[in-house]
N, C-alpha and C positions, 0 to 999 in steps of 0.2 A: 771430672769423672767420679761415679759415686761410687765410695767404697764397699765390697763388698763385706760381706759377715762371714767370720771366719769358722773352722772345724771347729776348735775349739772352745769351751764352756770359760775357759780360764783368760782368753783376750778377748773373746766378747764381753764378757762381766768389765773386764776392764779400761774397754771403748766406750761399753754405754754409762759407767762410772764418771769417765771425762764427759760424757755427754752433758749427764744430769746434773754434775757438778754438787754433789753432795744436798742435790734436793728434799725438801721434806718429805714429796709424796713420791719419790722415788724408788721402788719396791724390788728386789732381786733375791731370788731362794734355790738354792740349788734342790731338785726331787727328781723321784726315781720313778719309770713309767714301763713296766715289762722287764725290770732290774737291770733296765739301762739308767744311766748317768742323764740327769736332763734338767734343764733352768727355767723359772718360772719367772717371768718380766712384766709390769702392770705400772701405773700411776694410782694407788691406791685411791685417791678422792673418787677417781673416774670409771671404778670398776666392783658393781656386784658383787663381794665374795660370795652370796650363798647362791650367787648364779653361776658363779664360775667353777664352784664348787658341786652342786647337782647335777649340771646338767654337762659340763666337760671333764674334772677331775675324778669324780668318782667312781661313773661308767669305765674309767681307765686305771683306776687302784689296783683293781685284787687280778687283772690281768696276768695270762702268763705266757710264753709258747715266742715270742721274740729274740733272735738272736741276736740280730744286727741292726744297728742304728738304720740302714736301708729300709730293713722291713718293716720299722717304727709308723718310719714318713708315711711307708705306702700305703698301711694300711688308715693311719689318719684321716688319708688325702682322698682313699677311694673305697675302703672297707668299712669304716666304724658306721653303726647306726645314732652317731649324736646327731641332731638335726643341726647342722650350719653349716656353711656354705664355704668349702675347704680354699684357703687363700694363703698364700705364703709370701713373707718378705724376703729380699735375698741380699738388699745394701741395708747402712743403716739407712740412711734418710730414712726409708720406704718404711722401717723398722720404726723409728721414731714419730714419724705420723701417724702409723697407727695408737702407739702406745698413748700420745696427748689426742687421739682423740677416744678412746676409751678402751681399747681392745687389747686383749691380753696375748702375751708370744709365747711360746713354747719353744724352748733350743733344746736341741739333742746333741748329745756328743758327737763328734763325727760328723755331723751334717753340716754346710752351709747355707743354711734355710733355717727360717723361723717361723711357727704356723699360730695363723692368728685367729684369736679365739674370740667371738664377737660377746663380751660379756659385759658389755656397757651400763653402765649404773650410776652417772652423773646425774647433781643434781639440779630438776629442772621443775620448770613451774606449768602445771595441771592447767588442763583446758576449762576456760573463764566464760561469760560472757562478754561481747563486743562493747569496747570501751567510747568508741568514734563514731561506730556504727548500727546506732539504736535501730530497732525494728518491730511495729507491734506484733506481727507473726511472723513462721520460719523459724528458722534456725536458731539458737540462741548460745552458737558453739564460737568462740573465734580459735584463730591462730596461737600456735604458743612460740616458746623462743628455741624450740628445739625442731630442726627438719626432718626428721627423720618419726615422729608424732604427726607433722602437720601432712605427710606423704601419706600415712595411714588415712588420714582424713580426706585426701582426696580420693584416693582408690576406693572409698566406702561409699563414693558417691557416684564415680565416673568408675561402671563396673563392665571393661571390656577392654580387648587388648590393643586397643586405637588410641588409647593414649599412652604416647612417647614421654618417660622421666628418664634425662639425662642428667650427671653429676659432675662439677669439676672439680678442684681447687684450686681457687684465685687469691693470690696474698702471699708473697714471697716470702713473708717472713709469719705469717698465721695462718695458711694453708686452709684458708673458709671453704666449707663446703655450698657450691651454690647449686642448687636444682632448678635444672628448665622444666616446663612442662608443655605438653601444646597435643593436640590432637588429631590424627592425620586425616581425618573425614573431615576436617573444617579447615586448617590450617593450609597455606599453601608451602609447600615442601622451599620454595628458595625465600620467604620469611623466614622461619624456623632454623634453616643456615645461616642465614643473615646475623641474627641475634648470638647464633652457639658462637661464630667465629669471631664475633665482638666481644665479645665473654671471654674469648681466648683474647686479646690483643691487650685485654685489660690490663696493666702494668701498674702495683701498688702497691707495698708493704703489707700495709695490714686492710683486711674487711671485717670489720666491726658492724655493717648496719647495711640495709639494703639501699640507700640513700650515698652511698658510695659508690655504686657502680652506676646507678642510672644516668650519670653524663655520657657514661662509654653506649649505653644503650639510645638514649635519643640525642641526635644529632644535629636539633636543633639549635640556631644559632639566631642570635639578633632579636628574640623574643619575648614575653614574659609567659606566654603559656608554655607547653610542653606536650607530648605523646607519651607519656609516660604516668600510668595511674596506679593505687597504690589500694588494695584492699586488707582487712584482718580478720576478711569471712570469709571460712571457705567454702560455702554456695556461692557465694560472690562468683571467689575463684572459677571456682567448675564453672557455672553460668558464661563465663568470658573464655572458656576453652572451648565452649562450645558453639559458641561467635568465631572459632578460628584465632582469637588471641594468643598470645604467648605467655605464660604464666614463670616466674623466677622468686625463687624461695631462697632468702641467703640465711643460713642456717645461723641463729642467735637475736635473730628479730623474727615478733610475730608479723609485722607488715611484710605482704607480699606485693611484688609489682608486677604489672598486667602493660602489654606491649601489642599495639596500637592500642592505646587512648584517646578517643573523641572527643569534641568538644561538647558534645549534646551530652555525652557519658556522665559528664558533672551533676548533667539536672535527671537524673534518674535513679531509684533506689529500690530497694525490694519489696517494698509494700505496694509498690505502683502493680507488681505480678499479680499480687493477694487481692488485689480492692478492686471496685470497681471500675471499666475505664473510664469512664464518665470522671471520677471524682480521681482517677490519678493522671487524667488530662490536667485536669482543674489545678492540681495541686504541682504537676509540671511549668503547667503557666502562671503559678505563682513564684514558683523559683528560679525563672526567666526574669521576671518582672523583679523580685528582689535583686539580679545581679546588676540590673540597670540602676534600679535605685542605689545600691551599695555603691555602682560604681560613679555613675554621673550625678546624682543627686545635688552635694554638695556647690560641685561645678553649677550646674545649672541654676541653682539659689544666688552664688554669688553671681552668674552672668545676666540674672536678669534682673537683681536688686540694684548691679551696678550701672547698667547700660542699659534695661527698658525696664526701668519702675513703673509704665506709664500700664505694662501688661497686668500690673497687678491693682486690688480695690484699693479705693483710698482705705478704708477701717486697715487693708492688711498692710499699706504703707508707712502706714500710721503707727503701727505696732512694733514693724522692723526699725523703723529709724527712732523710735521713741526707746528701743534697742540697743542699739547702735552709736547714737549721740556721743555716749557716757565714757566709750572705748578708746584704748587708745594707738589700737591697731588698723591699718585699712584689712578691712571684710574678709579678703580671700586671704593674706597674709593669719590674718586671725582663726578662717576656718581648718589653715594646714595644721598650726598649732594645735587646736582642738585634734585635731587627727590622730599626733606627732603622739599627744599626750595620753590616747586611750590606747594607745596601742603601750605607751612605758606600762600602763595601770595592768595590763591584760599579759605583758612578759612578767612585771611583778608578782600577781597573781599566780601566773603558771611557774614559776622557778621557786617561789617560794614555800614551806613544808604548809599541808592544807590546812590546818588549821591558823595559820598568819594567814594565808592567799584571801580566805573570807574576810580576813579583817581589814587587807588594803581594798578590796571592792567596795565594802560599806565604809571606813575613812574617806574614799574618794571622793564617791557616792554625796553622800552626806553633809560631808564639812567642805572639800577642796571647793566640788563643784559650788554647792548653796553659795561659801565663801565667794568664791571668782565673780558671780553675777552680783553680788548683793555688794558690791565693793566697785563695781562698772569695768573689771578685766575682760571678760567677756562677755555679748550679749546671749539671752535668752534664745534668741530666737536661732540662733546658728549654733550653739549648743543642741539645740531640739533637733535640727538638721543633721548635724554630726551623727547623735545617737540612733537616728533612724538608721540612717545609713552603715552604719557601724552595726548594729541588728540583724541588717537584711544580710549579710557579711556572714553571718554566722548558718545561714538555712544552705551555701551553699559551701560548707569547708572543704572541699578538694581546690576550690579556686580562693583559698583565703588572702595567699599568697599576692597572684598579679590581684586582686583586688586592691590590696594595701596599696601599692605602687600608682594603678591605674586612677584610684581617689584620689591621689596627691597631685597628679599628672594632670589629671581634669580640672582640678580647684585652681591648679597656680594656671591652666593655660585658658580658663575661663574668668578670673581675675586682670592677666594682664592684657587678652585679646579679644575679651565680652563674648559674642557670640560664635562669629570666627573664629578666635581659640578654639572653644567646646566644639564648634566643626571640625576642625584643624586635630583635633585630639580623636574625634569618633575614626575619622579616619587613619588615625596612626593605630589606634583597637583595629580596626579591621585590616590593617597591614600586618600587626601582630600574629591574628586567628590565622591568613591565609600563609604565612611565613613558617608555620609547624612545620617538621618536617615527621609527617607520620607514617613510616616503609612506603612512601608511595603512595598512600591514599591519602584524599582531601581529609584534612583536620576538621572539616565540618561538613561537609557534601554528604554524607551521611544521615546528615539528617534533615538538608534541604535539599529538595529537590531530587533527591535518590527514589528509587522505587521502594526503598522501605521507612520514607519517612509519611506515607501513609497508615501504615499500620503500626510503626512502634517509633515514631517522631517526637514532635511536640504533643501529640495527640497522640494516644495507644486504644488498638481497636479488641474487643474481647478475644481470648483463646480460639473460640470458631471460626469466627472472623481474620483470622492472623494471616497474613500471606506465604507464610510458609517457614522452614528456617533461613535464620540469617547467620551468613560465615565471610569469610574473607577470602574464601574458595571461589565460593559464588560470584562475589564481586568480582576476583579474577577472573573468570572465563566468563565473565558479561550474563551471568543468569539471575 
């Protein structure tokens, strides 16, 4: 049972003394509000003094005409003209979450309540541009690490009372604030339950990143892709509220997650809205084609160097095995190592302060590789294979991930089964894709075979030509 907060200025001071435990930013001051007796309670890092100071304590200084602690509350709660939005604690707990998360309390003598003063002044980092998500026109705003910033961004876009922002706190022991978002002209009302009540079932100490809750959201099992997409634009964002998605902001990361996520979703970006459709078909169908490449490539090279050389020219026979010879690894076992190996180069790179990160890409680069071939560790020619495909990898980074996996999967099962393997492997991809489990809708049906993969599929048809909008509304009642 949570305890409550007592009459008293003199055992609440020294409940929440136990609480804070002699903290640095732990702030307590006894002052007077209408010449009544009253406590001023904050986490100093976390809180504006000259906003707490303006725009709440001051309007309340030279006050007079209060007799009783009663009449303090009431007129706080339902009289004063400060603008905020009158909220009161009444246990600690309730007390202590406001206070770590920025908001200032006010105790009155006499009263068992504490009125919490929203005068937040933590510090946080200023809207940037999109680090992930380049774009040559639009927006140039992304996400920052603080929710209640990234909430302003959305309402400045999505301007009407149709969109639903819900708040909870998940984290037993850090009390994350996560925001849903979703919009009830697009959204169908038992999605939007779905997801709040998973959100509630979430069971976890602490939320540190938005990447922590998303197992509780997609429910995917046995896979390597997922329903679950991940933007740090907020056009983005709106764009996919507006498709009826579900939008989830965990307050301390700028990446936002977006629920259902399609599999076509991967190969589409913002500039495809802005361009021409002609040239943002084209450029869709290059990023289809790259994930093939990225993914089977490799596979494919060792299954047919191994088991039908006979498909390829003699010149280019001639070159692989003239390649090859010198190795002293069999082909496919050689091509995962090359894999293994640009992916250590590319965690090096990324973990390490940027100015090293450049230096292990040109060492690599340069010396390892030149070295490996010029010495007959690896040949040339599967090298060149590797790094294509390891390229193409990069035009689609929402699937970097099962990329990684699925090129390893395709090289050792088109190594040790020639061509059957790489059949035997396309069909475990397409066991993959249809095994999502995206709220119910096909993880790719969307965009085959759907009546909107005419107009915004693999092909996108100009603004006039559009078939109309698309939501998950729609979808549900068959229109």
């Amino acid at each position: 049972m949570k305890e409550k907060l007592y009459n008293s200025l003199e055992k609440n001071k020294s409940k929440f003394d136990d609480r804070f435990d002699k903290s640095a930013d732990y702030f307590f001051k006894y002052i007077k509000i209408f010449d009544q007796q009253c406590a001023l309670v904050m986490c100093e890092d976390l809180v504006d003094n000259m906003k707490l100071w303006e725009v709440f304590l001051k309007p309340l200084n030279n006050l007079t005409g209060m007799k009783t602690a009663d009449e303090i509350l009431d007129y706080m709660m339902n009289y004063t003209t400060i603008p905020f939005n009158p909220t009161t604690a009444e246990d600690f707990d309730t007390a202590m979450f406001f206070l770590t998360a920025g908001f200032a309390l006010i105790l009155i003598e006499g009263v068992e309540q504490a009125i919490v003063m929203p005068a937040q002044g933590y510090p946080a980092r200023g809207v940037d541009k999109p680090t992930n998500e380049g774009n040559l026109r639009g927006s140039k705003e992304s996400f920052t690490d603080t929710g209640r910033k990234n909430m302003g961004m959305i309402r400045r876009r999505i301007r009407g009372d149709n969109l639903v922002v819900k708040t909870m706190q998940i984290g037993s022991k850090t009390k994350t604030e996560v925001t849903v978002y979703y919009h009830t002209d697009y959204c169908p009302d038992s999605l939007a339950q779905t997801v709040v009540n998973r959100l509630k079932n979430v069971d976890l100490p602490m939320i540190l990143e938005s990447g922590y809750i998303t197992p509780f959201i997609d429910l995917t099992k046995a896979s390597v892709f997922h329903s679950t997409g991940y933007t740090e634009r907020p056009d983005t964002f709106c764009a996919k509220l507006c498709e009826g998605k579900i939008g989830i902001i965990v307050d301390g990361t700028p990446y936002a997650i977006i629920y259902p996520y399609f599999f076509h979703e991967n190969f589409i970006t913002n500039d495809d809205y802005t361009q021409r459709p002609y040239f943002a078909s084209f450029m869709r169908m290059i990023r289809y084609m790259a994930f093939f490449i990225a993914v089977m490539l490799p596979g494919i090279y060792v299954s047919i160097t191994s088991y039908a050389p006979q498909a390829l020219t003699d010149k280019l026979i001639f070159f692989i095995y003239s390649s090859q010879n010198a190795t002293p690894l069999p082909l496919f076992l050689e091509a995962v190592v090359i894999i293994v190996l640009f992916e250590i180069i590319k965690e090096a790179g990324l973990r390490l302060p940027t100015p090293i990160g450049s230096t292990v890409s040109i060492v690599s680069a340069l010396i390892i590789g030149d070295a490996a071939i010029n010495t007959g560790l690896i040949g040339s020619a599967i090298l060149i294979v590797c790094a294509v495909s390891t390229i193409a990898s990069f035009i689609i980074p929402t699937f970097y991930e099962p990329i990684i996996i699925l090129r390893i999967l395709f090289t050792m099962a088109a190594g040790v089964g020639g061509m059957a393997g790489l059949a035997l492997a396309v069909v475990f991809l397409i066991i993959n894709i249809i095994n999502v489990d995206s709220a119910g809708y096909g993880y790719s049906n969307l965009s085959f075979g759907s009546p909107y993969s005419s107009s915004d599929g693999v092909f996108r048809n100009s603004w006039r030509r559009h078939d109309g909008d698309f939501d998950l509304k729609g979808v549900e009642n068959g229109k």
